[in-house]
N, C-alpha and C positions, 0 to 999 in steps of 0.2 A: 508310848510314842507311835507305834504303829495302828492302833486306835484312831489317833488321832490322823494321820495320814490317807487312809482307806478315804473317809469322807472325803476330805478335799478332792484323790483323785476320779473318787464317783461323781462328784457334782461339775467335775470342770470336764468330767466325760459328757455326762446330760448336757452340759450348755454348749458342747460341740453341734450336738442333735437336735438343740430346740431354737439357737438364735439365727437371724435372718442372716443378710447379705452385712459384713462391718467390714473395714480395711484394718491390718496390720501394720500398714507402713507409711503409718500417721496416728497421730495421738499419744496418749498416755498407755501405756500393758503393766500389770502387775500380776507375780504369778511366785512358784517355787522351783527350785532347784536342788538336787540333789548331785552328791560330789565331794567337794572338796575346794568351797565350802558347802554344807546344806542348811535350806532356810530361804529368805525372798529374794524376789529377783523383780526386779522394775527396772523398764524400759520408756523413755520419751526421744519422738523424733523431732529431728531439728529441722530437717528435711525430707524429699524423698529419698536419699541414700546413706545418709548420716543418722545417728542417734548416740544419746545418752546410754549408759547402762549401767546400775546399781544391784551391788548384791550387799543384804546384812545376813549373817547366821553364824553357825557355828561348826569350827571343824575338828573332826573328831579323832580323825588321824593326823598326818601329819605329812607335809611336801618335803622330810629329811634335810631342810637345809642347812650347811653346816654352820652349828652353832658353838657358838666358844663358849660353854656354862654348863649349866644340866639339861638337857631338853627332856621336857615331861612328855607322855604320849597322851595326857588328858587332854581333854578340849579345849577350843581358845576361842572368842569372840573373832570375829571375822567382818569386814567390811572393805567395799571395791565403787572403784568409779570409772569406767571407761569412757572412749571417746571412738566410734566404731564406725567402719564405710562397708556400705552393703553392695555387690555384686550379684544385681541381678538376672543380669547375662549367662554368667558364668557356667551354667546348667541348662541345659536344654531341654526341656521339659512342659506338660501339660498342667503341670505344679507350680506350683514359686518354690524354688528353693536357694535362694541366695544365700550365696560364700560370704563371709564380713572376719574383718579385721582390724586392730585400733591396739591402740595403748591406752595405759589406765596408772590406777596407784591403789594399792592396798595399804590396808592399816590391820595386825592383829595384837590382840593382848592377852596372856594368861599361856601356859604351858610353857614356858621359855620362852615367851618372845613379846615378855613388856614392851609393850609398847613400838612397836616394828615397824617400820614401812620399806614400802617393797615397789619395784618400779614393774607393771605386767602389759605384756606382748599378747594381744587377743586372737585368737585364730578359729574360726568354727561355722556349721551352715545351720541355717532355720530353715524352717518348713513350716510355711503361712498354708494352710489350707483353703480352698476359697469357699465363699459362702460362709466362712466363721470368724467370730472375732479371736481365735488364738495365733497365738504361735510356739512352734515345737523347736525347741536349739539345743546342741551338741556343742562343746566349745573345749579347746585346750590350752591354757594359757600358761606359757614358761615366764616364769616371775625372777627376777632380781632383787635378793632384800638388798636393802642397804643400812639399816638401822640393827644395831642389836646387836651385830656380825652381820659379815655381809656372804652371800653364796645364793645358789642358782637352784630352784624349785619348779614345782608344776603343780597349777590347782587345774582343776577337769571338773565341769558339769552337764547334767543332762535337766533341761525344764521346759517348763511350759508356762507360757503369759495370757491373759487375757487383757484385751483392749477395751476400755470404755469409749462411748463416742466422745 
């Protein structure tokens, strides 16, 4: 696994340094995350302060929710879809680093939690760099399942996206 990580984050460092002037806060971005869950992370904007946000991977721990069965500590398929508003006022700064917040819905399956959905509260800031097409985000989002058993969790990642024009 870590083989295969090194690359990506070597070549998505190089294309910090080698691509012109792109905007972050339009188009399409797809990129990785690492967390809880880890795996990809694509982003499309609907606007300029709104966007989509998709995460599929795989988590390897676990957000302890309480569940009524066995809960396994093995991994489990992971997939999310937010709906998120970007503040970027919020920071005052020679940067862009915009505050964003949203609701979403998770789905996981495998280690206790067949088939689960779960209702998530987004909270976290990005850091567009200028002159690049990425973006760098921190995010903590406290989750509600509802399926499966219900109780109250936290998935947390840290990633980076690249924006195609």
């Amino acid at each position: 696994m870590r083989k295969k990580i090194l690359p990506i984050i070597f070549i998505s460092i190089m294309m910090l340094f080698t691509i012109p002037v792109a905007a972050q806060d339009s188009g399409f971005g797809l990129g990785i995350v690492f967390g809880e869950p880890t795996g990809l992370s694509a982003k499309l904007w609907t606007s300029k302060v709104n966007a989509f946000d998709f995460g599929f991977g795989i988590s390897a721990g676990g957000d302890r929710i309480t569940y009524k069965g066995n809960y396994e500590s093995t991994g489990r398929v992971h997939f999310h879809m937010d709906y998120l508003w970007h503040s970027f006022n919020a920071i005052s700064s020679s940067e862009r680093f915009p505050l964003y917040y949203g609701i979403g819905g998770r789905f996981n399956s495998g280690a206790g939690y067949e088939s689960s959905f779960g209702i998530r509260g987004v909270l976290g800031i990005a850091w567009l760099p200028r002159s690049t097409p990425l973006d760098i985000f921190l995010e903590l989002v406290p989750v509600l399942q509802l399926t499966a058993g219900t109780g109250f969790g936290i998935d947390a990642g840290l990633g980076i996206r690249y924006f195609f024009d």
